[in-house]
C-alpha angles and dihedrals in degrees: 000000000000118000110263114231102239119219109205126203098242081058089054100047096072099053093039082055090051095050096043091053096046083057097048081049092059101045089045083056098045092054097053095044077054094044098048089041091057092041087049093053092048091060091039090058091033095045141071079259107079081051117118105242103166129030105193108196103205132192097028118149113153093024136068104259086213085056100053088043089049085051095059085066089224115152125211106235102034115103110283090222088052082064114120100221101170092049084046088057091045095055097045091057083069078077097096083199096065122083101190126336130188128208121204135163117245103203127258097034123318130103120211128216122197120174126178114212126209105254121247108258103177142341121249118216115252110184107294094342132063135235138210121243120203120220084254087055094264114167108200099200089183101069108054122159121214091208134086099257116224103179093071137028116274115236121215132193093358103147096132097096089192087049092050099049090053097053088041090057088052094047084058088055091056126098116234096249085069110035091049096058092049108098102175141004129200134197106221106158123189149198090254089037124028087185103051122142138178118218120201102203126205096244084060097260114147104214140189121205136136133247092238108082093355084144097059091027093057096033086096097052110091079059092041092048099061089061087060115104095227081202098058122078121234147085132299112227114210117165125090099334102021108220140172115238100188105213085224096054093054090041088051086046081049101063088039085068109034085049081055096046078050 
């Protein structure tokens, strides 16, 4: 048998020594990254430093980003872990214009705002000027534009509030494809149909639909109206069972029966 190489103590001691020493090195080092960090966070609570010194709003569009911050009730200089974030968020949803917001702290000493608006979905009409509407129904009087918009449907004779929130909700559910081909929309109830509206499009098509249900009434129309003769003159149906009246045919219809009364 071949010779076994023989390890004595006084061979193992050294190394056990070296290893034993690496670990109490570790430990020593352990304890004073613990120690310094606890130190550091008791001058951080007990310092200017834990003091909110900038509050960022993020994401406005229609509203003052100094207003909303103002509206947290959030003050610079209190301690930024003293902050009521639940009650701040709370306060800023009494903007009708915010759909959802979410405060955070952002360490050392910042709180960040971040709301989220409803987006702008048509103008009403307001006299000789023309107002934006929120998807809630928001009318934001104070930002009326003099000039005829093109990047959103005009509403006309709206006054109904209940009426125009309602309309404003089914625009949201509209793809673009659709919304961005509708020019003007008029409320014109009736005794049938309390809800009744035109559309001008913007390929020249009249059209006659409802505010209850407009989003799935008007889905199919980019398909319906490809059928459409865009020459002849009418009224594009689109409820239930979309259909074309053509305005010549019913005038035609008209004299039939007048001739017949005669």
């Amino acid at each position: 048998m071949a010779d076994k190489k023989v390890v004595t103590m006084d061979d193992k001691i050294p190394a056990m020594k070296e290893k034993r020493k690496k670990r109490t090195n570790r430990r020593l080092i352990m304890y004073l990254s613990i120690f310094f960090i606890l130190i550091f966070l008791v001058i951080y609570f007990q310092s200017p430093l834990s003091h909110i010194r900038n509050i960022q709003v993020k994401g406005t569009v229609h509203l003052d980003s100094m207003e909303v911050a103002e509206k947290t009730g959030i003050k610079e200089g209190v301690s930024i872990w003293r902050a009521d974030l639940s009650e701040a968020e709370e306060k800023v949803m009494d903007f009708e214009e915010i759909d959802n917001v979410s405060i955070s702290r952002t360490f050392p000493s910042t709180i960040r705002v971040e709301v989220t608006e409803y987006p702008r979905m048509a103008y009403v009409e307001n006299g000789t000027s023309f107002v934006p509407v929120l998807q809630n129904g928001k009318v934001l009087e104070e930002e009326t534009n003099q000039e005829l918009p093109a990047d959103a449907p005009v509403l006309r004779s709206f006054q109904d509030m209940d009426k125009l929130r309602a309309f404003a909700e089914e625009l949201s559910k509209l793809g673009e494809g659709v919304l961005n081909r509708i020019s003007e929309v008029i409320y014109q109830p009736t005794e049938e149909d309390g809800n009744a509206i035109r559309l001008y499009m913007n390929d020249g098509i009249e059209v006659e639909s409802s505010i209850r249900n407009f989003a799935e009434y008007m889905s199919s129309y980019p398909s319906v109206a490809k059928e459409v003769d865009k020459e002849a003159e009418g009224i594009l149906h689109m409820k239930m069972s979309p259909y074309f009246e053509s305005t010549a045919e019913k005038t035609e219809e008209d004299e039939e029966e007048n001739v017949e009364e005669e």
